[in-house]
C-alpha positions as CSV (number, residue, x, y, z in Angstrom):
1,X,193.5,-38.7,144.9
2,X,191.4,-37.4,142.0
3,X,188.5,-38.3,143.8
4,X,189.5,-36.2,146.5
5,X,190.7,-32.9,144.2
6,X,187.1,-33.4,142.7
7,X,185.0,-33.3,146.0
8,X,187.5,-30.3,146.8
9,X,187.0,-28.1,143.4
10,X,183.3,-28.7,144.2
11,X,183.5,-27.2,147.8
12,X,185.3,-24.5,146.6
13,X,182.7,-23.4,143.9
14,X,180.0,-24.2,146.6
15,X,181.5,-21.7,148.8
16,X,181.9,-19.6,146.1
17,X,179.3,-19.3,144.8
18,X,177.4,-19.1,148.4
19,X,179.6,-15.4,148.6
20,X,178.3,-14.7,145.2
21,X,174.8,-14.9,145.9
22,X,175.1,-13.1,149.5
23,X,175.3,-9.6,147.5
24,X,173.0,-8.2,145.2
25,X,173.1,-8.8,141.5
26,X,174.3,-5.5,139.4
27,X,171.8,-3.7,137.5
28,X,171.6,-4.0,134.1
29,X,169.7,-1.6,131.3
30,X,166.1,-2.8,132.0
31,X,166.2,-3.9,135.2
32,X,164.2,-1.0,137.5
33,X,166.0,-1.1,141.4
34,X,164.2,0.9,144.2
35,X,166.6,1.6,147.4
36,X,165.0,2.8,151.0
37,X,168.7,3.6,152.2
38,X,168.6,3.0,156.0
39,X,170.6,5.7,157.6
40,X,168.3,5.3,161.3
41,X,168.1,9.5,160.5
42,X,165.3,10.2,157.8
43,X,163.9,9.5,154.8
44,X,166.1,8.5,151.3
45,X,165.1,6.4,148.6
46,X,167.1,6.1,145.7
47,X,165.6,4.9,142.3
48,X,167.4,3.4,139.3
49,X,165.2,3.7,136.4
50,X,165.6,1.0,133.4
51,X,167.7,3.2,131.2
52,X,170.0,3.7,133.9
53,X,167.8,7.5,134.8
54,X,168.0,8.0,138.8
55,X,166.1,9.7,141.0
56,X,166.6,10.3,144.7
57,X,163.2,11.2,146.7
58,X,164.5,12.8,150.3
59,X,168.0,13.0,152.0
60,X,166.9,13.1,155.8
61,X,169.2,14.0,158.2
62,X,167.2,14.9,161.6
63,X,170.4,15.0,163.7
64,X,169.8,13.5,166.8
65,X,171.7,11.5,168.6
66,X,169.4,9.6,170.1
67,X,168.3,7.8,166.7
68,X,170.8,5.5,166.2
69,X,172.8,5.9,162.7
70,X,174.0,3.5,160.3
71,X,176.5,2.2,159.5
72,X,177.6,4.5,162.3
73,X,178.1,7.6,163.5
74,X,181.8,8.6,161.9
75,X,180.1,10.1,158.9
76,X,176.8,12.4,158.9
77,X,173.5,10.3,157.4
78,X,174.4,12.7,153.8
79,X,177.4,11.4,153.6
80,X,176.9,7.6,154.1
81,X,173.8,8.0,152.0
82,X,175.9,9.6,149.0
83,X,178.3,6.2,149.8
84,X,175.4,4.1,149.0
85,X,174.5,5.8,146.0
86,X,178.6,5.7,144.6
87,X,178.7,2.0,145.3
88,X,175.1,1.4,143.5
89,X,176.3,3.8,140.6
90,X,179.7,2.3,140.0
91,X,177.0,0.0,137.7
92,X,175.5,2.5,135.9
93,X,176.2,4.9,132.6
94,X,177.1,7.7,135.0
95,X,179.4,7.0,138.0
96,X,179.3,10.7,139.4
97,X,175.7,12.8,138.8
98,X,172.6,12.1,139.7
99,X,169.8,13.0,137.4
100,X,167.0,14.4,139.7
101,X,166.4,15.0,143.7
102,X,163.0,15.5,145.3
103,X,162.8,17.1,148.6
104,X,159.0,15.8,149.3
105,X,158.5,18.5,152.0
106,X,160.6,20.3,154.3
107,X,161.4,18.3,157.6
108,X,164.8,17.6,158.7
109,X,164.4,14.0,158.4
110,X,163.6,14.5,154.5
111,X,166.4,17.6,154.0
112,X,168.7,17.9,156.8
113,X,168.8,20.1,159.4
114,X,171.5,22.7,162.0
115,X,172.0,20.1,164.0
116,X,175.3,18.8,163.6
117,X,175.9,20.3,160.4
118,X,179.0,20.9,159.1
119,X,180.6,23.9,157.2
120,X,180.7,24.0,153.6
121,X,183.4,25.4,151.5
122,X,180.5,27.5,149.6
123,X,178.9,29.3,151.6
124,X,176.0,27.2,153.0
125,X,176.3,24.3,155.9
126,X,176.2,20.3,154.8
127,X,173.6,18.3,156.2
128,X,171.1,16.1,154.4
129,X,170.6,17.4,150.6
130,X,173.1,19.7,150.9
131,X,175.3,17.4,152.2
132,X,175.1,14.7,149.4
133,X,175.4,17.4,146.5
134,X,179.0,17.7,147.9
135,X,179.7,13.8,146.6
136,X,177.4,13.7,143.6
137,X,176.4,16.4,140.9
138,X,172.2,17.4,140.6
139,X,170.8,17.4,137.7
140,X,167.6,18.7,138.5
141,X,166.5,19.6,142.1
142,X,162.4,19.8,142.7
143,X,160.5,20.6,145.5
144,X,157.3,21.5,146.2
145,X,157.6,25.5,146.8
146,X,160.2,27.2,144.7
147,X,160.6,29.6,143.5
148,X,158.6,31.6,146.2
149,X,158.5,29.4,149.3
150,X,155.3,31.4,150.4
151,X,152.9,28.6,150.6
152,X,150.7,28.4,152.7
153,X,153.5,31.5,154.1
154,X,156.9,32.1,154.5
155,X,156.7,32.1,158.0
156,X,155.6,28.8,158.3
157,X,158.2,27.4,155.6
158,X,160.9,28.9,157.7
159,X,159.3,27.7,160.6
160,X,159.2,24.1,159.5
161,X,162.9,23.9,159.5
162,X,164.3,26.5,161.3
163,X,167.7,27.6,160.7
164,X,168.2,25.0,158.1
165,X,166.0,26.7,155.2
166,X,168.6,29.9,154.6
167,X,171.3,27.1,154.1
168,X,169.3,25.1,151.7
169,X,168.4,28.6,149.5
170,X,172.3,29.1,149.8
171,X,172.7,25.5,148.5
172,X,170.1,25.9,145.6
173,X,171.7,29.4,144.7
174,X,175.0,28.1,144.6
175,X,174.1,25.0,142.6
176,X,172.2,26.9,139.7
177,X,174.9,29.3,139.5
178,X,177.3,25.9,138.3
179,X,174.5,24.6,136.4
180,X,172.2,22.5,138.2
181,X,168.3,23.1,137.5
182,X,165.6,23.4,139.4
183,X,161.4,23.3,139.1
184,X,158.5,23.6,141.7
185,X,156.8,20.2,141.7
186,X,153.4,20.2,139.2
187,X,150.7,18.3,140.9
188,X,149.4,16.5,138.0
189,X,152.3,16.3,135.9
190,X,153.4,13.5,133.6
191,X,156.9,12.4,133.1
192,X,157.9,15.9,135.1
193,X,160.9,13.6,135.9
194,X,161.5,11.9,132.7
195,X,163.7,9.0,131.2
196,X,167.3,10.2,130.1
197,X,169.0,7.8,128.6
198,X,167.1,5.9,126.3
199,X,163.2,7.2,126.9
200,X,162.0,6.0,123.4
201,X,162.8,2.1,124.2
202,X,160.6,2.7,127.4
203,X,158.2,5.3,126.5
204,X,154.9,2.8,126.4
205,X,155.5,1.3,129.8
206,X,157.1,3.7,132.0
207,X,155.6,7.0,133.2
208,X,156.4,8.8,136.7
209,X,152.7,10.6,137.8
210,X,153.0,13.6,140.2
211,X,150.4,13.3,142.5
212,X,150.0,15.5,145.6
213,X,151.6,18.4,146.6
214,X,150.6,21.6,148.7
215,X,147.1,20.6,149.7
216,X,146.3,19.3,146.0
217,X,145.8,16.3,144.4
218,X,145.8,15.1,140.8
219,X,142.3,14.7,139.3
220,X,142.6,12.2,137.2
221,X,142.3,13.5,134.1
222,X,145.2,15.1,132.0
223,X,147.1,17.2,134.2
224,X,144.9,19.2,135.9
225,X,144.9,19.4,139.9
226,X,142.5,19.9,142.5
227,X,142.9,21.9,146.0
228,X,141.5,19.5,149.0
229,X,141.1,22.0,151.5
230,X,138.1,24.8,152.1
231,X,139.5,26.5,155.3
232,X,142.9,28.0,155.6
233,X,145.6,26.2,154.4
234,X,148.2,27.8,157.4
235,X,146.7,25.7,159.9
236,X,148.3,22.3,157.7
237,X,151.4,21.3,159.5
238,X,154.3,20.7,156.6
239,X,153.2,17.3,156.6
240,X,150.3,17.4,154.3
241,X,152.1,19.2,151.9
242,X,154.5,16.8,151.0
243,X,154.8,15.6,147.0
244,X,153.7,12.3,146.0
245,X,154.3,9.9,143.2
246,X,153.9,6.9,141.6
247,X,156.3,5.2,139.5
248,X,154.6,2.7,136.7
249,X,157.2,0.3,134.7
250,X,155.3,-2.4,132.7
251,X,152.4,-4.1,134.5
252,X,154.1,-2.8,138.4
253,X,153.7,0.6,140.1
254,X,155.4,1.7,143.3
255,X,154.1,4.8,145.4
256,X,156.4,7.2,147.4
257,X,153.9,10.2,149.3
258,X,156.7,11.6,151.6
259,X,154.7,12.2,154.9
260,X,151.1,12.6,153.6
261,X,148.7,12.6,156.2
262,X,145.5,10.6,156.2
263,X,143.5,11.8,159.2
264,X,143.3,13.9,162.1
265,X,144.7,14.2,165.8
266,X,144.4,15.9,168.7
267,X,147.4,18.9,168.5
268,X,146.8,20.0,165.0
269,X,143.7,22.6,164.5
270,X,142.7,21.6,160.6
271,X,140.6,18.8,160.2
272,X,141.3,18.8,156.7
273,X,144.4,16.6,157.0
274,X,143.6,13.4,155.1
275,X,145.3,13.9,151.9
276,X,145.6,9.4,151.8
277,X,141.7,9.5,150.5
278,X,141.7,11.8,147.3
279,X,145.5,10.3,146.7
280,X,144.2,7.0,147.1
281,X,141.3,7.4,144.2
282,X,143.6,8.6,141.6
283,X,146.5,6.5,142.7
284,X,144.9,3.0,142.6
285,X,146.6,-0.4,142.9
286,X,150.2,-0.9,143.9
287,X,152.6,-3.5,143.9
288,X,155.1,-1.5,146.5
289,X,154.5,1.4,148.4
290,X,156.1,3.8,151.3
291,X,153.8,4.2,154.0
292,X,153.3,7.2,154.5
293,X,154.9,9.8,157.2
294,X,156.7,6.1,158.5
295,X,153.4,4.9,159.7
296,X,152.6,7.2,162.6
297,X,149.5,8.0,163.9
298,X,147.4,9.7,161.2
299,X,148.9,7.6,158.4
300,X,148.0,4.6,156.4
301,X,143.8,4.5,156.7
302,X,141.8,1.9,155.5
303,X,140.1,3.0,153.0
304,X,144.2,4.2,151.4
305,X,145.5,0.4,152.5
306,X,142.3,-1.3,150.5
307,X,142.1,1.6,147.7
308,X,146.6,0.9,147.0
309,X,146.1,-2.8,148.1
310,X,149.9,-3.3,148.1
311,X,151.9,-6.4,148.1
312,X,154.7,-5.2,149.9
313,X,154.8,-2.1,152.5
314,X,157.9,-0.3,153.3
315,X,158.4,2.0,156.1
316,X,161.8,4.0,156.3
317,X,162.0,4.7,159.9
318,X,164.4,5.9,162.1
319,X,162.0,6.6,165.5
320,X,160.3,4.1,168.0
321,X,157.2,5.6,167.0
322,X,158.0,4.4,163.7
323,X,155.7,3.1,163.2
324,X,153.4,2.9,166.0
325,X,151.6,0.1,167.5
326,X,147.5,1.4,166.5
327,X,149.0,1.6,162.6
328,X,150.5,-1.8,162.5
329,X,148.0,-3.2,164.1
330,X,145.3,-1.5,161.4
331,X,148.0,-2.6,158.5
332,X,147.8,-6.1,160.1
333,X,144.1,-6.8,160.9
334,X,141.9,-8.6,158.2
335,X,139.0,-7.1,158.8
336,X,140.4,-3.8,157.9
337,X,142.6,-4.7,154.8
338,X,141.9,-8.3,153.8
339,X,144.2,-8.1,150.9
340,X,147.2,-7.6,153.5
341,X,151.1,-7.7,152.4
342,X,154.4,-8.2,153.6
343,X,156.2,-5.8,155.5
344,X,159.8,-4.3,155.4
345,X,161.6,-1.5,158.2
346,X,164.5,-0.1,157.7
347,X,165.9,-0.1,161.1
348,X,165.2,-1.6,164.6
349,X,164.3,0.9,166.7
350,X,160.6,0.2,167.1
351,X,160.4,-3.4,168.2
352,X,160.5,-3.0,171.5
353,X,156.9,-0.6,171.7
354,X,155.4,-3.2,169.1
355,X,156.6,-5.7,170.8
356,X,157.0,-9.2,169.0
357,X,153.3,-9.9,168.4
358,X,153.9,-7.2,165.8
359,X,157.1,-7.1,165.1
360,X,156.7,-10.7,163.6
361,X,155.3,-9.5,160.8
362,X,158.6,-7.8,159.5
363,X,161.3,-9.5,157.4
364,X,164.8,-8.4,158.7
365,X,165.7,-4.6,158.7
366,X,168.1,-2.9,156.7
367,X,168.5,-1.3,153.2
368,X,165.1,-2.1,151.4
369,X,166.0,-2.7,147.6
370,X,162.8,-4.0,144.9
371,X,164.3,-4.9,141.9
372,X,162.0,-4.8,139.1
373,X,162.5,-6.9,136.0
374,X,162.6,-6.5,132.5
375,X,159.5,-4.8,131.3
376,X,157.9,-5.0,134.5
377,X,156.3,-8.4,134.5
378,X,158.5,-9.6,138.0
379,X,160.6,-7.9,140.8
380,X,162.5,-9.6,143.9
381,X,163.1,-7.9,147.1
382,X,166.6,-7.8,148.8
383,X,167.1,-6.4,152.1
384,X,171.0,-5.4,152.4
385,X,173.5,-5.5,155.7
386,X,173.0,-1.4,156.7
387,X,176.0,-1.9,158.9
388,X,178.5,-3.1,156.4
389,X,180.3,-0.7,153.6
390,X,179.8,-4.0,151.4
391,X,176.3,-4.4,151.8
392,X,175.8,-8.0,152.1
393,X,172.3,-9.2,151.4
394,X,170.1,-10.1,154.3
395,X,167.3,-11.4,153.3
396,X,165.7,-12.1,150.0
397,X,162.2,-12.9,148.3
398,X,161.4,-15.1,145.6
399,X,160.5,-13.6,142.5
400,X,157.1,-12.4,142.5
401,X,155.2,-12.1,139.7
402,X,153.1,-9.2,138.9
403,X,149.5,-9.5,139.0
């Protein structure tokens, strides 16, 4: 009988603790966690920095039905993002603000958009960034054109997101008027977006670089910036304007660039649309990185893919195109990037155009998390259920060390 309650009890803490490991660990002061939130309708990636700082880069919301959302469609893609963020933050010193948002550029799929957006109590409509300031308070808000918005002109600001741009000044009026701040993005910058919490226990291994924004690109040295463009800077689509970053924490570094382009094709008039190159020289080595504009056409050269060398690629997707076949297939051949890594996607929707000779190099879809340890010497990816409120965990990695 004893023998039996004993091969019991142990069952019952196998199983147990089976469940426990199916979620992700809770962060704790020192750990750094990265999120690609897939919502299958734009870009969001939410960072927890080790003191517990947070930053969330993009809140897309393109609105169309024909993306398929997660973990469905009885909340907007704001609003199940800002669920994400709650349940991650129930772990952190504060539960119910955020300390910075960074719109990288102004696309629907990285701000929101009119289509199906909802009325607001104050004055502006909800959809995207608007959307989740409605669950979570702003500290700071940057972006890459305020306070004028007249670069490279108005027209074409407006123009990139039409209708939705009066709504988002509304939002940023509103917001400043209870307290929130907000900055234009400084290409160049250093610590722009800075530790909170506890900055002087981290201060020698943990900086956040700006840089690209606007058609320039970080030099190199100090904080000084350089324009990459001779001709006129109208005939850029909003794409090579976005803001990019990288994130250093110890010996690992992890690059966000919005939807940086890094070459030319056929419908757009400027041929001075590879912003990957100049990024790429200042940027150097990786451990992580976002591909860029979610690996379409004019994303992700070779010279960028060898310059980054990443160990891990992540593409937040939310398109068929996304990415498309001629990219993966550049991101997967030796002879153009030797040093290749693994590969992570958000959601589904593309396997079928890359079909499975491709598609085989992804590890399952879903919320992307790299959790960065202690000082920055190791991190472990996690790839979490998007189609659960609980967010079960997928898929993990073994602990990689970094090199």
């Amino acid at each position: 009988m004893k023998k039996c309650f004993l091969i019991l009890m142990s069952l019952v803490t196998l199983v147990y603790r089976t469940t426990a490991q199916d979620y992700l660990p809770k962060w704790k002061e020192g750990y750094m966690d990265i999120h690609t939130v897939a919502t299958g309708r734009g870009d969001a990636t939410f960072i927890v920095m080790p003191d517990g700082t947070t930053l969330l880069i993009d809140a897309g919301d393109n609105g169309k039905l024909k993306d398929p959302q997660h973990p469905d469609t009885t909340r907007r893609a704001g609003e199940w993002l800002a669920v994400y963020m709650k349940k991650v933050m129930e772990d952190l010193p504060d539960k119910e603000n955020i300390d910075y948002a960074l719109i990288t550029h102004f696309h629907d799929d990285h701000m929101g958009c009119v289509r199906q957006m909802l009325s607001g109590p104050n004055g502006y409509g909800l959809s995207g960034i608007t959307l989740v300031g409605e669950y979570v308070g702003i500290g700071k808000l940057l972006d890459r054109a305020y306070p004028k918005y007249d670069f490279p002109s108005k027209k074409k600001v407006y123009n990139a997101n039409k209708g939705f741009m009066p709504e988002y000044h509304k939002f940023v009026e509103y917001k400043v008027s209870q307290g929130m701040k907000i900055d234009k993005f400084n290409v160049g910058a250093l610590n722009q977006i800075s530790l909170q919490n506890n900055p002087s226990k981290y201060r020698k291994n943990f900086e956040i670089r700006n840089l690209a924004a606007n058609g320039e690109v970080w030099t190199g040295k100090g904080e000084k910036a350089e324009k990459q463009y001779s001709g006129d800077p109208k005939l850029f689509d909003e794409n090579v304007n976005s803001c990019a970053i990288s994130i250093t924490y110890g010996d690992f570094k992890y690059y966000n660039g919005g939807d940086l382009s890094g070459g030319n094709w056929p419908i757009y008039k400027s041929q001075e649309r590879d912003m990957e190159t100049p990024v790429a020289k200042v940027c150097g080595k990786v451990n992580v990185m976002k591909a860029n504009h979610h690996g379409y056409y004019d994303t992700c050269n070779g010279f960028f893919l060898n310059m980054l060398s990443p160990d891990v690629v992540i593409i937040d997707a939310r398109s068929n195109n996304h990415p498309v076949s001629s990219t993966m297939a550049r991101m997967t051949d030796p002879l153009v990037w030797p040093d290749q890594g693994e590969f992570y996607i958000t959601v589904d929707k593309a396997r079928e155009k890359l079909s499975d000779e491709l598609w085989q190099f992804f590890k399952p879809w879903g919320h992307i998390v790299v959790r960065v340890y202690e000082g920055g010497k190791e991190y472990q990816m996690f790839v979490l259920d998007p189609d659960r409120v609980d967010y079960p965990v997928k898929y993990k990695s073994e602990i990689k060390t970094v090199e």
